[in-house]
C-alpha positions as CSV (number, residue, x, y, z in Angstrom):
1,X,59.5,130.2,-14.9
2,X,62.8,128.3,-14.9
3,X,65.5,129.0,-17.8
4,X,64.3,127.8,-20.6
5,X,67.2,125.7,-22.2
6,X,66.5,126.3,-26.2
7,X,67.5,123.1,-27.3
8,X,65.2,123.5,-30.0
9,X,66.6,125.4,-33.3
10,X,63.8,127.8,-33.9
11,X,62.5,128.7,-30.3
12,X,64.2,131.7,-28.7
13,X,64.3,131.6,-25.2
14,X,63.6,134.8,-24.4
15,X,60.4,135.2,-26.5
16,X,58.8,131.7,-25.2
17,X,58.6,133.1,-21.9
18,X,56.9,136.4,-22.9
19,X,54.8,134.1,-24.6
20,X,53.8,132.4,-22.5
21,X,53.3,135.3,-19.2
22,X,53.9,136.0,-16.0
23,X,51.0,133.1,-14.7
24,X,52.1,130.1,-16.2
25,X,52.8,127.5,-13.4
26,X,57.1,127.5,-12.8
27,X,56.2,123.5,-12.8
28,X,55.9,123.6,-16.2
29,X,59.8,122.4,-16.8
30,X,62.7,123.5,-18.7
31,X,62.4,119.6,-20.2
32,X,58.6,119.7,-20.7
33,X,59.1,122.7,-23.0
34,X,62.2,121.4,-24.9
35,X,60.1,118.6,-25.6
36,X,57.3,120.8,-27.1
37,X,60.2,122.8,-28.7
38,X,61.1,119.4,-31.1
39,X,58.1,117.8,-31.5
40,X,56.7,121.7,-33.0
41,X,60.2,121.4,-34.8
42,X,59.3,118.4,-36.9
43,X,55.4,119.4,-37.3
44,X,56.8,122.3,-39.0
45,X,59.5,120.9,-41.3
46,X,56.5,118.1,-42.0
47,X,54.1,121.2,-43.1
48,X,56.6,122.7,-45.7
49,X,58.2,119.7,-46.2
50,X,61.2,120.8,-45.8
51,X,64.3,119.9,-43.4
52,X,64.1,123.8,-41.9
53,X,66.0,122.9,-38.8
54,X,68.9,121.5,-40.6
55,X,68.7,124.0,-43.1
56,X,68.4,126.7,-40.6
57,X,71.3,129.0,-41.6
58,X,70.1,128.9,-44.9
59,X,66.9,130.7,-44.5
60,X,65.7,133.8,-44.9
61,X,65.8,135.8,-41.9
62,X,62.0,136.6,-41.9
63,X,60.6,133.7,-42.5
64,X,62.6,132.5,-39.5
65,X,60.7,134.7,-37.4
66,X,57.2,133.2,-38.6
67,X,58.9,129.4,-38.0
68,X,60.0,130.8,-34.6
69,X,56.8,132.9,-33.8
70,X,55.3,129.4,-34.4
71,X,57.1,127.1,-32.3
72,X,57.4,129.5,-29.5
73,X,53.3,129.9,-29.2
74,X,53.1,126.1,-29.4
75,X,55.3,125.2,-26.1
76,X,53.4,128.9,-24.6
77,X,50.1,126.1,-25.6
78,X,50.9,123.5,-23.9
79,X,52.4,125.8,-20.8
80,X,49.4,127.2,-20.2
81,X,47.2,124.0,-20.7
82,X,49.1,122.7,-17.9
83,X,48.2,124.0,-15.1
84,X,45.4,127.3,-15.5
85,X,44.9,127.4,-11.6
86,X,47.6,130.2,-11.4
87,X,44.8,132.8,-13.6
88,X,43.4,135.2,-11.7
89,X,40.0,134.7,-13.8
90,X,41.1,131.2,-13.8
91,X,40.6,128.7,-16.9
92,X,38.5,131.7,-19.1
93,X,41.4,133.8,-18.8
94,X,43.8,131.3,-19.4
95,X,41.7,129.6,-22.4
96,X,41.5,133.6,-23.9
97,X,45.3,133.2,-23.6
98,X,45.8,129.9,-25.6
99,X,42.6,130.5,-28.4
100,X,44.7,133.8,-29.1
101,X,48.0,131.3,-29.9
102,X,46.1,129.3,-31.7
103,X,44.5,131.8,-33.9
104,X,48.0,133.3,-34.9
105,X,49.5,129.9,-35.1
106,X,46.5,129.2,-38.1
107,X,47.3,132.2,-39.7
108,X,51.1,131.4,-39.5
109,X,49.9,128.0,-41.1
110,X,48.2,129.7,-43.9
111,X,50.9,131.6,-44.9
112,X,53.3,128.5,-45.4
113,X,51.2,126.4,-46.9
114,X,51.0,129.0,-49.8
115,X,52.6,128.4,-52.9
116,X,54.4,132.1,-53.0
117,X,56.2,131.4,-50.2
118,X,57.0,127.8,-50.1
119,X,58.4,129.1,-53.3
120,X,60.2,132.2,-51.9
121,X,61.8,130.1,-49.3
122,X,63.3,127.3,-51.7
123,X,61.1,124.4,-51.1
């Protein structure tokens, strides 16, 4: 997989790419996952309704891991979707991949929905 060239706030480069493993087609580009990196961006600050990537420095360091945990499963989503010939048990194994994202990515959801911490975070 090519550098990935965090552009985004909350995605760290490192963990989008152990995200998204070692059989995601390389095609997938550094500009295709940026663009997955912002649009996840604003989703997020649109669910807490809250200006989290402007505010970054401001919050507190665990909840940034759950915003960043979040966006970084969202651009390993899309890598995956686009291209699952590379899977050597093809699309099951690639679908197992993205259905276990998207499970965590819920529960991630959940959790910042909630009252308690939409109050714990300051918004």
């Amino acid at each position: 997989m090519a550098a990935y060239t965090n552009t985004t706030i909350i995605a760290d480069t490192t963990n989008v790419a152990g995200f998204m493993g070692e059989l995601v087609d390389t095609s997938f580009t550094t500009t295709m996952q940026d663009i997955v990196g912002v649009y996840t961006e604003a989703y997020l600050c649109a669910l807490v309704e809250y200006d989290i990537v402007t505010n970054w420095a401001t919050l507190n360091a665990v909840y940034k891991l759950l915003f960043s945990e979040y966006a970084c499963r969202a651009i390993a989503v899309e890598a995956i979707k686009y291209n699952m010939a590379g899977y050597s048990l093809g699309r099951i194994e690639a679908e197992d991949m993205i259905n276990i994202h998207v499970w965590k990515m819920r529960a991630i959801e959940n959790l910042l929905k909630s009252q308690s911490v939409q109050n714990f975070i300051g918004v």
